[in-house]
C-alpha positions as CSV (number, residue, x, y, z in Angstrom):
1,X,42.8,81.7,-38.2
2,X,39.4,82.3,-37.9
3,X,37.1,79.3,-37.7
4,X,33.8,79.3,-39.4
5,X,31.4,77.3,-37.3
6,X,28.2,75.6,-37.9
7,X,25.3,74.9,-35.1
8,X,22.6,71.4,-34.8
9,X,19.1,72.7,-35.3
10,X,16.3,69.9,-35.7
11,X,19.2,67.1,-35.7
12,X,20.6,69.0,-38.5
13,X,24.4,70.7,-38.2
14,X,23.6,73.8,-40.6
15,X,24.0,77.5,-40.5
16,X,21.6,79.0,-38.5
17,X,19.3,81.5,-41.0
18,X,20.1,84.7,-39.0
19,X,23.2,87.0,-40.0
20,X,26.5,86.5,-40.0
21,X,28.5,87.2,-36.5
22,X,32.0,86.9,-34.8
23,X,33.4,86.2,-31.9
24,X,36.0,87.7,-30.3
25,X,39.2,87.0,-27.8
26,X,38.9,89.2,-25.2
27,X,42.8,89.1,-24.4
28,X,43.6,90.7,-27.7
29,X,40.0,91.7,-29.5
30,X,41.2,89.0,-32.2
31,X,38.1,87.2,-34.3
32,X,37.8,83.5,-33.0
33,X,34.9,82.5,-35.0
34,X,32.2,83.4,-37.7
35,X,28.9,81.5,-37.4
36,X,24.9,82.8,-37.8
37,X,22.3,84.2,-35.5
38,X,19.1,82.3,-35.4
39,X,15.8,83.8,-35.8
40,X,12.3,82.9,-34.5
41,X,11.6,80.6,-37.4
42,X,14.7,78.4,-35.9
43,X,13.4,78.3,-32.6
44,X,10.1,76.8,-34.0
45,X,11.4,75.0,-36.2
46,X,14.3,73.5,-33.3
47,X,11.1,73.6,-30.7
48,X,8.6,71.3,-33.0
49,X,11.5,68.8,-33.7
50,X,12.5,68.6,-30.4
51,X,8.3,67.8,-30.0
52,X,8.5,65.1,-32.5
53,X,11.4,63.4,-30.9
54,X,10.5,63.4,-27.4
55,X,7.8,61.2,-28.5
56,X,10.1,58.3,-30.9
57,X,10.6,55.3,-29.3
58,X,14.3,55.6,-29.5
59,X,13.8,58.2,-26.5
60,X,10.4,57.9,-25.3
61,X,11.2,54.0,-24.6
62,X,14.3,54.5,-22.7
63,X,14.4,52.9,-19.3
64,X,16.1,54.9,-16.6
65,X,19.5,53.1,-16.7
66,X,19.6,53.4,-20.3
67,X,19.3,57.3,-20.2
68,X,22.1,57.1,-17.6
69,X,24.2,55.3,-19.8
70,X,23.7,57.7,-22.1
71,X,25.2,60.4,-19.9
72,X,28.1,58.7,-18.6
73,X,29.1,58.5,-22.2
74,X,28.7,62.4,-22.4
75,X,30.8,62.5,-19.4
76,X,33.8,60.4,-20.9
77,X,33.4,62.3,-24.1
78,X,33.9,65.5,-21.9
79,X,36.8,63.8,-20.8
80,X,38.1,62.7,-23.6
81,X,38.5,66.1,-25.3
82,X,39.1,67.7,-21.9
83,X,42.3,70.1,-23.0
84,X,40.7,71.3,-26.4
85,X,37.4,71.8,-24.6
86,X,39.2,74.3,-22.2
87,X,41.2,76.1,-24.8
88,X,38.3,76.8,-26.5
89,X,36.5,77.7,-23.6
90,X,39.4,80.5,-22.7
91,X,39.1,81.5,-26.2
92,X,35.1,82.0,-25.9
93,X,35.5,84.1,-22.7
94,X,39.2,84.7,-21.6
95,X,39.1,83.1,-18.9
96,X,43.0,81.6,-17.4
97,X,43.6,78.2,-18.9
98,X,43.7,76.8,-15.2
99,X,39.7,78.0,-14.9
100,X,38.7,76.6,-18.0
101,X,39.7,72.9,-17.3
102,X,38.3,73.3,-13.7
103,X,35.0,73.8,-15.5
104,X,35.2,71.2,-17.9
105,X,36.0,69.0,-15.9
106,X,33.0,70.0,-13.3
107,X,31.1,69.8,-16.6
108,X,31.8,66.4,-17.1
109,X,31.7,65.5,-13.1
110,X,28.0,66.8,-13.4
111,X,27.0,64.6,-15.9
112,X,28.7,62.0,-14.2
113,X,26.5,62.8,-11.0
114,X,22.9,62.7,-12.6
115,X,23.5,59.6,-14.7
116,X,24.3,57.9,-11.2
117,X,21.2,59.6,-9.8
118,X,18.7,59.0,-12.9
119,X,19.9,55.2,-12.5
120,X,19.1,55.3,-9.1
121,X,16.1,57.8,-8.9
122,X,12.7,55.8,-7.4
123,X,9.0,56.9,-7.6
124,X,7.1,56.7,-4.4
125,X,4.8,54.1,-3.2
126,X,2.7,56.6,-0.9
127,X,0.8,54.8,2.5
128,X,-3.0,54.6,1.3
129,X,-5.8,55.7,3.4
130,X,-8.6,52.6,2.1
131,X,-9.1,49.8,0.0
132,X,-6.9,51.3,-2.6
133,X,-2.7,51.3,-3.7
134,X,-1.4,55.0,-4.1
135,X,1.3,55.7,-6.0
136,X,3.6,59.1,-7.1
137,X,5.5,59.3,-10.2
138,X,7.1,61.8,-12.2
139,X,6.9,62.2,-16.1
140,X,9.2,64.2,-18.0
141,X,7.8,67.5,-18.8
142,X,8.3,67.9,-22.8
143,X,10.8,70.4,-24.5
144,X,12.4,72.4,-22.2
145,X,14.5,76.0,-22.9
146,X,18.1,76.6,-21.4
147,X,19.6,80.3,-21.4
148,X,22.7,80.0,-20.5
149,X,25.3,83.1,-19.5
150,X,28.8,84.5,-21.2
151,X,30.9,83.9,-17.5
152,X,31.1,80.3,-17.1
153,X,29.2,78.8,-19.9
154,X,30.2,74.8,-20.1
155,X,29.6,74.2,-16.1
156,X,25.9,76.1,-16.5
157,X,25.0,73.7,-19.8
158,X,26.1,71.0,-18.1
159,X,24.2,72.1,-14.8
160,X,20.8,72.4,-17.4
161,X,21.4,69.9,-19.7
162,X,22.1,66.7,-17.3
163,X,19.2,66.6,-15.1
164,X,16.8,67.7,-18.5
165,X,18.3,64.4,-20.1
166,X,18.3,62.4,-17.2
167,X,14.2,63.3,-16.9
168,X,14.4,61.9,-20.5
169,X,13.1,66.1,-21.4
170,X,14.4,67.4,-25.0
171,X,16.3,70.7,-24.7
172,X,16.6,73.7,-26.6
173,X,19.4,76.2,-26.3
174,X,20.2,79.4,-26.4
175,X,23.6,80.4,-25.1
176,X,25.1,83.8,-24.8
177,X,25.7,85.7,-28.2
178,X,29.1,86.1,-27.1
179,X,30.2,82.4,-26.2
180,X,28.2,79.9,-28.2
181,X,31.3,77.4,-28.0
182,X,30.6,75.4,-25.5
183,X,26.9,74.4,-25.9
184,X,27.7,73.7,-29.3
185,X,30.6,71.5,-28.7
186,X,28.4,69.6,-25.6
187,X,25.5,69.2,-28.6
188,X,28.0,67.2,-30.3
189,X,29.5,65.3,-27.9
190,X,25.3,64.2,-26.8
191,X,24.8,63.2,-30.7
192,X,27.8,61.0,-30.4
193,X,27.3,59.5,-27.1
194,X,23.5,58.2,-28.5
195,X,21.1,61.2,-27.9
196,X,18.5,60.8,-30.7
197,X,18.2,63.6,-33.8
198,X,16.3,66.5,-32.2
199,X,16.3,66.3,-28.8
200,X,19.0,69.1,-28.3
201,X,19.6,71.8,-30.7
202,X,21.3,74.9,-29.8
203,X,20.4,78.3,-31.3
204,X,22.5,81.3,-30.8
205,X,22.2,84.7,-31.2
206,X,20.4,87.4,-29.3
207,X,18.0,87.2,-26.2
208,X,16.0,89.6,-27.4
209,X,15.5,87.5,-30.8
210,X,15.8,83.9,-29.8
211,X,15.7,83.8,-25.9
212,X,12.0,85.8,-26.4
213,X,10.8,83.3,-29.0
214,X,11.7,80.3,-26.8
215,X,10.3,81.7,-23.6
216,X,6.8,82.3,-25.3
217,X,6.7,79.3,-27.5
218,X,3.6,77.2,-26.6
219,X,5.4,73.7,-26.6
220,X,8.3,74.8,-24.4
221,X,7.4,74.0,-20.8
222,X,10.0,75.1,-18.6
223,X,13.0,77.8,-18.7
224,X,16.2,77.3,-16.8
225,X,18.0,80.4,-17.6
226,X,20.9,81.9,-15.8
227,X,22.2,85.6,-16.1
228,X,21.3,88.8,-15.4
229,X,18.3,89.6,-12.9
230,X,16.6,92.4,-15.0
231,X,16.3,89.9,-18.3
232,X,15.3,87.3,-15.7
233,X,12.4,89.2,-14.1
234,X,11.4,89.6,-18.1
235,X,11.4,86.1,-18.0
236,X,9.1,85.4,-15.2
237,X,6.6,87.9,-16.4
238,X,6.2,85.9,-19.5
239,X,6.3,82.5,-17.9
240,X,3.3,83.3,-15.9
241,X,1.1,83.9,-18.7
242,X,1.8,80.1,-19.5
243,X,1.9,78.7,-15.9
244,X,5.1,77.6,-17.0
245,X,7.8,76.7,-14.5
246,X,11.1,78.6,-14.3
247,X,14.6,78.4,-12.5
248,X,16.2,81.8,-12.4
249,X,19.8,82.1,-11.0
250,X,19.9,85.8,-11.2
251,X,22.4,88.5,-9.7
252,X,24.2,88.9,-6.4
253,X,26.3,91.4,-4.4
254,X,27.4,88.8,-1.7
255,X,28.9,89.7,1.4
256,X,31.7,88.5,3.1
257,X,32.1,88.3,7.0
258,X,35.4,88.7,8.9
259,X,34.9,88.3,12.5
260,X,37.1,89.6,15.4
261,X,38.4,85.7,15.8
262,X,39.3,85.0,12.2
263,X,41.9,83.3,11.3
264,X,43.3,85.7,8.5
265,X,45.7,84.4,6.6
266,X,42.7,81.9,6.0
267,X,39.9,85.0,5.8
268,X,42.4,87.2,3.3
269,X,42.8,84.1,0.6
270,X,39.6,83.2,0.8
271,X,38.0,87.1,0.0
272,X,41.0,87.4,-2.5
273,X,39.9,83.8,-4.4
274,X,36.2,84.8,-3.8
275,X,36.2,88.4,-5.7
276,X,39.0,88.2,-7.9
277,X,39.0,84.6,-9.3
278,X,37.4,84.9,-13.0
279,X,37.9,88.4,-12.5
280,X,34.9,89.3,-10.5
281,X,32.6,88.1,-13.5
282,X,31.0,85.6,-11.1
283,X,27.1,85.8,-9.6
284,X,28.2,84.8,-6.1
285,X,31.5,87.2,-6.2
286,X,32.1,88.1,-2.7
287,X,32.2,91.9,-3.8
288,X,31.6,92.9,-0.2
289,X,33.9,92.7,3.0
290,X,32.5,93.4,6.4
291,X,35.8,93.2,8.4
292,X,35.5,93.1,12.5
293,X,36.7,96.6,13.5
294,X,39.6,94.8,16.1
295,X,40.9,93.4,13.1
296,X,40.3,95.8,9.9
297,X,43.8,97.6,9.7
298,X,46.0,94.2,9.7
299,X,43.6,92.3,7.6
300,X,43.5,95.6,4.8
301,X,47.0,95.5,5.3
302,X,47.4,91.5,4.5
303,X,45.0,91.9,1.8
304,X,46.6,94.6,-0.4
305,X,49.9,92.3,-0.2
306,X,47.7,89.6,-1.6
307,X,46.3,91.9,-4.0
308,X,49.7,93.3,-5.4
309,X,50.7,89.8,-6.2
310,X,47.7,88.9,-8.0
311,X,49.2,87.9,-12.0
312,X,47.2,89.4,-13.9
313,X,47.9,88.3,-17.6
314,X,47.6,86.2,-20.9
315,X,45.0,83.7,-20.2
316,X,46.3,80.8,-22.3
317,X,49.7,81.3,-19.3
318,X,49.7,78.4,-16.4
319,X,50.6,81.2,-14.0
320,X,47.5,83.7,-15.0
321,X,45.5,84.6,-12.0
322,X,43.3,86.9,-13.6
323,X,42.5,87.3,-17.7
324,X,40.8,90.1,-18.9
325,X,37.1,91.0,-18.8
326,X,34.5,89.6,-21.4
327,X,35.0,92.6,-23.8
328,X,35.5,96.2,-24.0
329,X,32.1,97.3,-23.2
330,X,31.6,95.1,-20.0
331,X,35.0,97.0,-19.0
332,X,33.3,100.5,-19.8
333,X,31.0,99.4,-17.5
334,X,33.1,98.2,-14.6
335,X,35.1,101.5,-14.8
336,X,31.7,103.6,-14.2
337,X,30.9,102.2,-11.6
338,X,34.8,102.5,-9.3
339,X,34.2,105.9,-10.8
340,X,30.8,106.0,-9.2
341,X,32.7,104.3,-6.2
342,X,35.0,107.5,-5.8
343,X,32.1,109.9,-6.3
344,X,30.3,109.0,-3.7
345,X,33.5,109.4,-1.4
346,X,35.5,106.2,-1.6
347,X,38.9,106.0,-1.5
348,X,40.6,103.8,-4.5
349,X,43.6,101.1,-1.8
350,X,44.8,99.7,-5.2
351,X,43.6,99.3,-8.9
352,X,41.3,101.8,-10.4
353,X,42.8,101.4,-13.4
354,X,43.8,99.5,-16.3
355,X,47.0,97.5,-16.0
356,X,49.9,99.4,-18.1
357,X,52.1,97.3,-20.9
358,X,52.1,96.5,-24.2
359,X,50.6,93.1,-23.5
360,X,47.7,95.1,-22.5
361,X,47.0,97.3,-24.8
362,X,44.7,95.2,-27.1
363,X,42.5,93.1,-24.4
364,X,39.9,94.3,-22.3
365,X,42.3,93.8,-19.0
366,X,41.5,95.6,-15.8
367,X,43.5,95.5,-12.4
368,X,41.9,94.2,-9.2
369,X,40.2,96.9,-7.0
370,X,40.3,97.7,-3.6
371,X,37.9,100.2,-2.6
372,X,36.9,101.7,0.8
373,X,35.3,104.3,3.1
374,X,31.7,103.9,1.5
375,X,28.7,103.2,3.4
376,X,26.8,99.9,2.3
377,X,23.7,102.3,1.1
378,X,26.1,103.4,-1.6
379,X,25.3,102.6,-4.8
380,X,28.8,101.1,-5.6
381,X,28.1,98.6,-2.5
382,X,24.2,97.8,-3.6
383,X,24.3,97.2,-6.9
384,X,26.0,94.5,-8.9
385,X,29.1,95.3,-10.7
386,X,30.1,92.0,-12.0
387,X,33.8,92.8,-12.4
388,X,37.3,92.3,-9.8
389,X,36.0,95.3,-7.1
390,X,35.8,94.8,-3.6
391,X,34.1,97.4,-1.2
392,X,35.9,97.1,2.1
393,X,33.2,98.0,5.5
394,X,34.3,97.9,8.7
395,X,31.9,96.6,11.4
396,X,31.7,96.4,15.4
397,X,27.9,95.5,16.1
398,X,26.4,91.4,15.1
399,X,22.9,92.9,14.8
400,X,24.2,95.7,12.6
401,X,25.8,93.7,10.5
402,X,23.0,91.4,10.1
403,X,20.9,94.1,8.8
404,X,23.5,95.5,6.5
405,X,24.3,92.0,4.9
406,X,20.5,91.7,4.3
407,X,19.7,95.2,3.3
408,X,20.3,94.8,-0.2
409,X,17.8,93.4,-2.8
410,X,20.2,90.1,-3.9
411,X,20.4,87.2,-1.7
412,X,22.5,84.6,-3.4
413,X,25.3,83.8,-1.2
414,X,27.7,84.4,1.6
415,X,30.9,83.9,3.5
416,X,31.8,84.1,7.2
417,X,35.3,83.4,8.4
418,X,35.4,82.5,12.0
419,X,36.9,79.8,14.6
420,X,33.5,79.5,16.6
421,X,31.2,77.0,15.1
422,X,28.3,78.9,17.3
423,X,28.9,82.2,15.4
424,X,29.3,80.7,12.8
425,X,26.1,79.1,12.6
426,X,24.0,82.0,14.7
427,X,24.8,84.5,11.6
428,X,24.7,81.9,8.7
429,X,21.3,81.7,9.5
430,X,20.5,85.0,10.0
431,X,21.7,86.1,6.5
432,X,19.7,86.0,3.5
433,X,20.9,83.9,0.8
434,X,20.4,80.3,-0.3
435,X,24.0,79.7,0.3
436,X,26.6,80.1,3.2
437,X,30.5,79.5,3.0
438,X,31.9,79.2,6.5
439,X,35.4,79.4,6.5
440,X,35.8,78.8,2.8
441,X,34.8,80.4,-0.8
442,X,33.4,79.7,-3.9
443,X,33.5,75.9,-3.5
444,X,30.6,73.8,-5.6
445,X,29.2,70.3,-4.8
446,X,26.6,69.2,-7.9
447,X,25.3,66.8,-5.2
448,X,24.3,70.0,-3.0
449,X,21.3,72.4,-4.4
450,X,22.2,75.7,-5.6
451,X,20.0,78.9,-6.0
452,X,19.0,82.4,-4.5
453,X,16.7,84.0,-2.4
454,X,14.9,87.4,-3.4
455,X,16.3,89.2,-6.5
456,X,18.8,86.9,-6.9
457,X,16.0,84.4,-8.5
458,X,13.9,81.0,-8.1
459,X,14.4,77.4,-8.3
460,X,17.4,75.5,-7.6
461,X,20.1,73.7,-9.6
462,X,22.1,70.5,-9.1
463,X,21.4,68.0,-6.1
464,X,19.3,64.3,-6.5
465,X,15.9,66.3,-6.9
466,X,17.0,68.7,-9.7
467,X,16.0,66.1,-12.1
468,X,12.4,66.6,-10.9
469,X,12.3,70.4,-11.7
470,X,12.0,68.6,-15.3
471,X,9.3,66.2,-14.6
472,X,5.6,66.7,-13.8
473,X,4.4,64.4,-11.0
474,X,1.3,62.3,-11.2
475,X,-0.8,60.3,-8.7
476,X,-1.9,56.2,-9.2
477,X,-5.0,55.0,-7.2
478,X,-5.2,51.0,-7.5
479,X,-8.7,50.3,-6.3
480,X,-8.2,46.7,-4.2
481,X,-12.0,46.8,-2.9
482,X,-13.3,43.1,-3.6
483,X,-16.7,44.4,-4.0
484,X,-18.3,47.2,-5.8
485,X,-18.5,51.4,-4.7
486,X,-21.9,50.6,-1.7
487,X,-22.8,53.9,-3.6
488,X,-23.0,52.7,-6.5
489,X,-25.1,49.9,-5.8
490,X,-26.7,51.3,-3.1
């Protein structure tokens, strides 16, 4: 049964005063929810409340431990509704039931983590040069805008939402069109764990409608957004016309590096977990495999095995590997681009193709892909593609490789699979991207920062200091002279 759902704007749970949308499952293209767009005049209206509030007492006045306490209670309330959270969450995108409660419960294991470090986060008492006390704080730096993506949307709230709080910011929403769920269920799990009327409000609906609006709204002072690199670069170009700080975590095409000395029944889980997990629809998707040449025809070989046993099915199954993709037109667009693939003279190892059944039929499925004999120039291999298709490239030469893991405009992250730490470590830091897997894939730490380098965006998430990508910092002199300025009274 279709659930008609409401939204909190300006403290208020209402209908948003845009038109009436759906949402669909993407395992079988059934309507999940009906609930309203919002328009510009919610985005003021959310953004001026969200002013207001900042400044009440009952927020303003917090102490640091307080705030903290505040998001320990969002973390238990996570917690507490941990299985619906997840079913809802498969619902919203499709993703296997397994993946959903791995990022709810990361979701509430990030709040968790920045109410301990907002409890425990000091100012600096900076050595002075004279007769005078220096000091460096950090203030919080108003209403803040969150964009958040379709792929894994609870864990990217949480990852904007925590530190924003924990600065004692208010935050403003906008979450995909497609899976407003999850920022709407975190908004009222805040309300109930003590955040004050108006300093979160989530507002779905379009980017080009409410993500514009927020981005150029005077009083917002920061966007964290997260999606795709060409709406991001939109982003920044507005942001600079108000000095305004961003975070971007944009695209990727990350590469994956098998060397000669691999173990590979280690190397072939780890490439299969790191493309096909959520069906490919991840940023730092390993959608590129540089295999050592010594090794290439045994590990292909173990890696279509792994491949052919992949379950791709029903999400809301315990054994699903792989659901289906967000919807029919992300899957017309994942299909271009193997085509594009065998165009430009690769050869399709396995998938290519949606899988066959009845169970099928309705759902956006498609089958892992294995793809290979394409030069990393091709397009297929330089361009994101955001969906469960790995380009296989053989390589022979370190200094080769090096140059074709960096010739490509992303830079978000990478894997290397070797038993030599030296190797290891020599091309890790040769590579361009902001983060490096060695001998694993597509692991997260909220204690550790996260972000890209190049196209693949600006700013960093998570780690101790991401609450002060929400602050502004200030300086304190404390004159201690016993007599006046001698200029002065000179």
């Amino acid at each position: 049964m279709t659930e008609k759902i409401q939204t909190l704007i300006a403290g208020q749970w209402r209908d948003a005063s845009g038109p009436e949308y759906s949402t669909e499952y993407p395992a079988d293209g059934s309507t999940v929810a009906r609930l309203h767009a919002a328009t510009a005049d919610d985005v003021n209206e959310a953004v001026q409340a969200a002013e207001v509030a900042r400044h009440q007492p009952a927020w303003a006045n917090l102490k640091r431990h307080e705030r903290a306490g505040i998001l320990h209670r969002i973390a238990s309330g996570i917690r507490a509704r941990g299985e619906e959270l997840a079913q809802l969450q498969r619902l919203d995108n499709g993703k296997p039931i397994n993946e959903t409660r791995a990022l709810v419960a990361s979701a509430a294991g990030t709040f968790q983590f920045f109410a301990a470090a907002c409890e425990t986060w000091e100012d600096a008492l900076t050595p002075a040069r004279g007769d005078y006390m220096t000091m460096s704080v950090h203030e919080p730096l108003g209403v803040v805008g969150a964009i958040t993506p379709w792929n894994s949307p609870i864990a990217s709230e949480a990852q904007k939402l925590a530190p924003a709080l924990a600065a004692g910011c208010a935050v403003v929403f906008k979450p995909a069109e497609i899976t407003p769920r999850m920022a709407i269920e975190l908004a009222k799990i805040a309300q109930q764990a003590g955040v004050p009327d108006g300093i979160v409000s989530v507002l779905p609906g379009k980017g080009s409608v409410v993500g514009d609006a927020l981005v150029k709204h005077p009083l917002i002072k920061r966007i964290a957004f997260t999606g795709g690199t060409t709406v991001g670069m939109g982003i920044q170009r507005l942001a600079v016309e108000k000095l305004m700080p961003t975070s971007l975590e944009l695209g990727g095409k990350s590469p994956t590096i098998v060397c000669a000395d691999a173990d590979l029944d280690h190397a072939v889980a780890g490439v299969l977990y790191g493309i096909f997990s959520s069906s490919g629809e991840s940023c730092i998707a390993g959608s590129r495999a540089f295999v050592h040449a010594s090794v290439y025809d045994e590990f292909k070989r173990r890696l279509l095995a792994g491949v052919k046993n992949l379950r791709v099915g029903d999400p809301a199954s315990e054994t699903t590997q792989m659901g289906p993709l967000v919807n029919m037109s992300h899957r017309a667009s994942v299909e271009r681009y193997v085509q594009l693939g065998i165009d430009e003279g690769g050869q399709v190892l396995f998938g290519g193709q949606r899988p066959q059944g009845a169970m099928f039929d309705q759902g956006s499925y498609y089958m892992p892909t294995v793809i290979e004999g394409l030069p990393n120039q091709a397009r297929m291999c330089q361009e994101e593609i955001f969906g469960p298709v790995l380009a296989l490239l053989p390589w022979s030469d370190e200094a080769d490789l090096i140059a074709q893991c960096n010739d490509n405009v992303y830079g978000l992250a990478s894997g290397i699979w070797t038993r030599d730490y030296k190797t290891a470590w020599r091309i890790g830091q040769a590579l361009q991207t902001g983060t490096v897997w060695i001998n694993t894939y597509k692991l997260f730490s909220v204690s550790t920062p996260f972000g890209g380098v190049k196209l693949s965006g600006t700013g960093r998430e998570k780690g101790r200091l991401g609450i002060l990508e929400y602050t502004s910092q200030k300086s304190f002199y404390w004159g201690l002279n016993e007599h006046p300025m001698p200029w002065a009274t000179a």
